[in-house]
C-alpha positions, 0 to 999 in steps of 0.5 A: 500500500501506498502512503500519499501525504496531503499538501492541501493550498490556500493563499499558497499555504499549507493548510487543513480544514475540519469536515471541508469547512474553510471556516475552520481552517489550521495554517501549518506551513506557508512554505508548501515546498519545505513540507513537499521536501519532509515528506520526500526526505522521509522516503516518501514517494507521492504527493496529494496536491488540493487547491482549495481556492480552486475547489472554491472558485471553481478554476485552477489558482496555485499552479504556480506551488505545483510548478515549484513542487514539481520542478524541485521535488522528485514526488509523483503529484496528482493535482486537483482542485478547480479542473473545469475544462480541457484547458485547466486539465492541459495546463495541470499536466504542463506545470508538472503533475502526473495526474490531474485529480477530479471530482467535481466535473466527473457529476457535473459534465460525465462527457468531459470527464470521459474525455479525458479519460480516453486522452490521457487514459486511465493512469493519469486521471484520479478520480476523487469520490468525497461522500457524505452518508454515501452519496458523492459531494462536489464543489469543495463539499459544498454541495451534496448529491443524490449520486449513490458513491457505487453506482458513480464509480461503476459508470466511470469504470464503464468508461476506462476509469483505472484509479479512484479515492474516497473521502468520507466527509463526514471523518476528515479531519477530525481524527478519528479513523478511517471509513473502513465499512465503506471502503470494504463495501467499495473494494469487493464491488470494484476488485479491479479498481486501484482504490485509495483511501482518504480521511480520518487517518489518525494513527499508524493502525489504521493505514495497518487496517486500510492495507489488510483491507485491500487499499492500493494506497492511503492518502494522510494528512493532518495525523502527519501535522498534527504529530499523530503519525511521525516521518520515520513511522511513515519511513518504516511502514 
């Protein structure tokens, strides 16, 4: 299992929010790269990249922290956050990211999103599913769908989807463990997905728990800030 720590951006900053909301929003670092470079130093190998600002405008704002990541990291960064149209996608892949995660436009314009899928085929395309009492949320969670979070991911499948992660909304951030009936539920409905757990992460157990489940990866981020989980725990695992 993969560990894939979270950078996620606001004003250019390393930040976190509690539940998406951005009204409880923590500062952690205002320098993304000197994190970037912790995580790399640790032996880490990817790196989870959320613009924030560009959920919320619902345009790409901090390329230019992805073009400083990528240019003086050697982290594998999936970058999403404000990916509307085949411009912002293109220009994604051109500042530096080896994937473009998307969420949003996957509910709201399926055809573009398959486009993508069948142009840069399913390695470079993650698919954030975030989910609130397991149905999808778009737009920063803002925004709650009737959209049933298995019948969404077997549609993209359909479509060459390859790799996917979840975010339970109602766990992020607060600590308190993984969503692991849901990820279980999603793993045995879709063996052949590359399935990425995402949120609540609070202690080196729980990535031990998401790996027997069967989780290709674990995306974590405050556990790592807050000191929950340490560099070389994350070095050894």
């Amino acid at each position: 299992m993969t560990i894939i720590p979270a950078i996620d951006l606001i004003d250019g900053k390393c930040v976190r929010l509690t539940q998406g909301d951005y009204t409880q929003k923590t500062i952690y670092n205002e320098n993304p790269l000197e994190v970037a470079k912790e995580f790399e130093n640790a032996g880490l190998q990817r790196l989870h990249l959320v613009d924030l600002d560009g959920a919320k405008a619902k345009r790409v704002v901090n390329q230019k922290v992805l073009e400083t990541l990528a240019s003086h990291t050697n982290l594998v960064i999936d970058f999403g956050g404000g990916i509307k149209n085949n411009k912002d996608i293109q220009s994604v892949f051109d500042a530096g990211a080896a994937m473009a995660t998307v969420g949003s436009i996957a509910v709201k314009n399926p055809n573009i999103f398959y486009e993508w899928l069948d142009k840069y085929g399913g390695d470079k395309i993650l698919l954030g599913a975030d989910v609130k009492d397991e149905k999808i949320a778009i737009h920063g969670w803002t925004e709650q769908t009737a959209l049933y979070v298995n019948d969404f991911l077997e549609e993209n499948i359909k479509h060459g989807l390859r790799q996917a992660f979840c975010t339970d909304i109602s766990k992020d951030g607060l600590l308190t463990g993984p969503s692991i009936d849901l990820y279980k539920s999603i793993i045995k409905h879709f063996p052949e997905l590359h399935f990425i757990a995402s949120g609540g992460v609070s202690k080196l157990d729980d990535l031990k728990i998401l790996k027997q489940v069967g989780c290709a990866g674990a995306i974590v981020g405050k556990a790592i800030y807050e000191g929950r989980i340490n560099m070389k725990e994350l070095r050894d695992f």
